[in-house]
N, C-alpha and C positions, 0 to 999 in steps of 0.2 A: 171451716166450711169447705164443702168440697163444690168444682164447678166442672162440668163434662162438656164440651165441644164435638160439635160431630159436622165435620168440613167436610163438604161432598160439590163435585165440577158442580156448575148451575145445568140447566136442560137444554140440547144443543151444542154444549162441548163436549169434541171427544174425547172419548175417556180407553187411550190402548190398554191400558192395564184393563179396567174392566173386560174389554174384549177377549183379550189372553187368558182370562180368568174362567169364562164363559168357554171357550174353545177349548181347555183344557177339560171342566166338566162335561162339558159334550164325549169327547175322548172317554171319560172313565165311567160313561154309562147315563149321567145324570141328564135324561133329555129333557124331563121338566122345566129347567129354567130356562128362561128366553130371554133374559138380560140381566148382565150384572154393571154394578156401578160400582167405582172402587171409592174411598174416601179415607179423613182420617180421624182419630178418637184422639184428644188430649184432655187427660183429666189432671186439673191442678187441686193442689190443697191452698188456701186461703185465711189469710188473719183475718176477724174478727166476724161479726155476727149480724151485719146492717147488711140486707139482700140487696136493698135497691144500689148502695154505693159498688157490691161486689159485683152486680150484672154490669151495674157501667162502666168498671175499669176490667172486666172481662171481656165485654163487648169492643173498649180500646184495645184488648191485645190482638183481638181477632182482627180489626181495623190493620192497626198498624204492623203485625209480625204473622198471625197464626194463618191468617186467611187470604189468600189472592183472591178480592172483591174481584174484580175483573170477571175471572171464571170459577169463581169459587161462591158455595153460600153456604152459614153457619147458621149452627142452633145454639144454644147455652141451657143447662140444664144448671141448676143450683141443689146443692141436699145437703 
């Protein structure tokens, strides 16, 4: 089973990367976007086949290693 993470700051912290990201596309023309938010993707592969045990010791790693709750919040995608 696979499980997808998408860790992005919460709303209110800032986010320099995003900025730099954003000021750059400015730069090469792009004026359409008017804000970028940076984050990150970690996809794991996972033993066995019971959803609800893997969302909860998923949800445990983003607690304890993947995610800084502080200024951080996660999603968990399962497939």
């Amino acid at each position: 089973m696979k499980a997808r993470v998408h860790v992005t700051l919460k709303n209110g912290v800032l986010d320099p990367q995003g900025k730099a990201v954003h000021h750059a596309l400015q730069g090469l023309g792009f004026a359409g976007v008017n804000d970028v938010r940076q984050g990150k993707f970690i996809e794991l592969e996972l033993d066995g086949s019971d959803v609800e045990k893997a969302r909860a010791e998923v949800r445990e790693m983003c607690e304890k290693l993947l995610a800084n709750t502080v200024i951080e919040d996660y999603s968990i995608e399962l497939a």
